[in-house]
C-alpha positions in Angstrom: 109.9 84.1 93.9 109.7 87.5 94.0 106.5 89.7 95.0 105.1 92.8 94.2 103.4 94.5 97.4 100.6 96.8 96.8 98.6 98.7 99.1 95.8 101.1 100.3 95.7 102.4 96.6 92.7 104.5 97.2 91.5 105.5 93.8 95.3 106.3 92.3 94.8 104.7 88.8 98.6 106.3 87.7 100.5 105.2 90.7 98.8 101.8 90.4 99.6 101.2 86.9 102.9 102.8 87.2 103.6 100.5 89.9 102.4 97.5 88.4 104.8 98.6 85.3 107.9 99.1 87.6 107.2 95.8 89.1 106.9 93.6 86.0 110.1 95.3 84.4 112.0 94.6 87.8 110.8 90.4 87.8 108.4 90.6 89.6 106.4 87.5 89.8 103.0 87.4 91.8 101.3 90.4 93.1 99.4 90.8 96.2 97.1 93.3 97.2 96.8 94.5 101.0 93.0 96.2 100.5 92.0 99.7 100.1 91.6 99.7 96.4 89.0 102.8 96.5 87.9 105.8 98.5 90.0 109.4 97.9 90.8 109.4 94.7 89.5 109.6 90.8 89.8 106.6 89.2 87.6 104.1 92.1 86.0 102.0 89.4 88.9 101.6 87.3 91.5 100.4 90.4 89.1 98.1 91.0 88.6 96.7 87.2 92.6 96.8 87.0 92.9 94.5 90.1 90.2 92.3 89.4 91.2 92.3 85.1 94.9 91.2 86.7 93.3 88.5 89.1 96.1 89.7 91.7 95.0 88.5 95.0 93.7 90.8 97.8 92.7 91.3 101.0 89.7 93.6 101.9 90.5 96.9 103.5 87.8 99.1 105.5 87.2 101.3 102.7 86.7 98.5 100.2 83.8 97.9 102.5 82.3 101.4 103.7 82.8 104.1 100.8 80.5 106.6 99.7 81.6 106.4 96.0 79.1 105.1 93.7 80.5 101.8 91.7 78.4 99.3 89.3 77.2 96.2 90.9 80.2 94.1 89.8 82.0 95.9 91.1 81.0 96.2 94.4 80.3 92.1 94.4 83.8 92.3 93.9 84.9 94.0 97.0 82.0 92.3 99.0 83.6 88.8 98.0 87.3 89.9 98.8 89.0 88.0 102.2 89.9 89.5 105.2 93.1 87.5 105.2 94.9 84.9 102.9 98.6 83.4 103.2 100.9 83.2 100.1 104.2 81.5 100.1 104.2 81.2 103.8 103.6 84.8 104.9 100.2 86.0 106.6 98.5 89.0 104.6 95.3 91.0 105.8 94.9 94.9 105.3 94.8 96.2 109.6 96.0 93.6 111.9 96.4 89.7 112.2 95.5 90.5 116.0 92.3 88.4 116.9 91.4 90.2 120.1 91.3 93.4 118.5 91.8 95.1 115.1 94.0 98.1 115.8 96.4 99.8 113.0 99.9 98.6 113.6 102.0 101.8 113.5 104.2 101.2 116.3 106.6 98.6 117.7 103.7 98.3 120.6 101.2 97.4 118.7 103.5 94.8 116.9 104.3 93.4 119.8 100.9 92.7 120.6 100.5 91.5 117.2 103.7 89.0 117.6 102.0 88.3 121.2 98.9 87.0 119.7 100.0 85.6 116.9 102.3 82.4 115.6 103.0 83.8 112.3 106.2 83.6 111.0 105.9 86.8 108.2 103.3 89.2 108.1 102.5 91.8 105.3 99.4 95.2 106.5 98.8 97.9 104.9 96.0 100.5 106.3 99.1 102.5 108.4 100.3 104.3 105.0 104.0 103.7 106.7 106.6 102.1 105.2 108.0 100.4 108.2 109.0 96.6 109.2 109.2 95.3 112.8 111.1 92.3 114.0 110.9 89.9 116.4 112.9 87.4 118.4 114.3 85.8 121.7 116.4 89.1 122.4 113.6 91.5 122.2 113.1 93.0 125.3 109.2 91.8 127.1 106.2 94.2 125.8 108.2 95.3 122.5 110.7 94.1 119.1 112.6 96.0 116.7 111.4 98.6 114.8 112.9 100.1 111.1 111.7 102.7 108.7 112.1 101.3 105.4 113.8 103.7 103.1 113.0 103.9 99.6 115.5 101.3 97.4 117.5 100.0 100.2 117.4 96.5 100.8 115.8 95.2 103.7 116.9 91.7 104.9 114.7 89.3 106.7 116.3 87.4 109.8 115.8 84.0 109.6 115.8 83.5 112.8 113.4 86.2 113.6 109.4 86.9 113.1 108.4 90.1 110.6 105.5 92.5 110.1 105.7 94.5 106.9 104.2 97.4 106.4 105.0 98.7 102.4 103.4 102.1 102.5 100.5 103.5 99.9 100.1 103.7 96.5 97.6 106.8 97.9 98.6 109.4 100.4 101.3 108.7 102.5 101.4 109.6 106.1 105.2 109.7 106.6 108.0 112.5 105.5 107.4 111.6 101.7 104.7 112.1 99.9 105.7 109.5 96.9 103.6 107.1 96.7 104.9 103.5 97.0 105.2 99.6 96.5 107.2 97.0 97.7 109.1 93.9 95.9 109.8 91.0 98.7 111.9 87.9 97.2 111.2 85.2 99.2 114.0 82.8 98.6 116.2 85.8 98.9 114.6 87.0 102.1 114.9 90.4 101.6 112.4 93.5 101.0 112.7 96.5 98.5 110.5 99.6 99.0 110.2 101.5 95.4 108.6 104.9 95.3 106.5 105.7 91.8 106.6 109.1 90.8 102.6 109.6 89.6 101.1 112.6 92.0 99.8 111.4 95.5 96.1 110.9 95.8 94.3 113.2 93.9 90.8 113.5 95.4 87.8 114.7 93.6 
């Protein structure tokens, strides 16, 4: 099974449907959307009709929530109704943090730990950061933190078996890494390994 990983698209009609078309030539299978759909960019409305025409399934991200830009009343039902978390294929999705104590971005192998600390999930997929970035977790990690490794665009990341992940993909709007590109991931389950592909529509273009 291989998955397309979408997130925090934030308005960015071309990079979503770019991505989506990427995806669907490379096999993808399933998508799954980590929240954010609006809020920064052009095309709010028609992210949202794109996600919801597709049925992909998503999480709801703080902006899908509080936004300022004015959408019909399906669509905000729509966003209302999304989850804050779902599981698919054995792996734990929700758009800041699967932490139950409190709901702070991951962006750092700290807050992962707390994350992995709090948590019994095997494999995790966020979004909200705008990093590409994966950390890892075992027996051999030192007490307080776990592995942590930038994921570069196209190179294949392999998932430990014996070890616990959080995935962090990136954004399909602005990025808040050293590249700007606007990004997706493709995770293949049975191969247990994680792919980040840039797109090459313009970052987030606000009004």
């Amino acid at each position: 099974m291989r998955l397309g990983i979408i997130a925090d698209i934030h308005g960015n009609l071309p990079a979503l449907e770019e991505a989506l078309l990427i995806g669907g030539a490379g096999g993808v299978e399933q998508w799954i959307c980590l929240g954010d759909i609006v809020d920064g960019g052009r095309w709010d409305g028609e992210c949202v009709e794109l996600i919801r025409r597709r049925n992909i399934p998503t999480v709801q991200g703080n902006h899908d929530v509080h936004h300022p830009q004015p959408l019909s009343d399906d669509l905000e039902a729509f966003l209302a109704e999304l989850p804050e978390e779902l599981e698919k294929h054995g792996i734990f999705c929700t758009h800041i943090s699967p932490r139950t104590k409190r709901k702070r971005k991951v962006a750092d192998r700290y807050e992962a730990w707390n994350v992995f600390d709090e948590t019994s999930h095997g494999h995790m997929l966020v979004g909200h950061s705008h990093l590409s970035v994966a950390w890892r977790f075992n027996e051999r990690c030192l007490p307080g933190e776990c592995d942590e490794t930038i994921l570069d665009f196209r190179t294949l990341y392999h998932l430990d078996p014996d070890s616990r992940h959080i995935i962090s993909v990136g954004s399909l709007g602005y990025s808040r890494d050293l590249s700007p590109a606007p990004r997706f991931g493709i995770l293949d389950v049975d191969g247990r390994s994680l792919t980040i592909v840039p797109v090459t529509a313009d970052p987030v273009i606000s009004r």
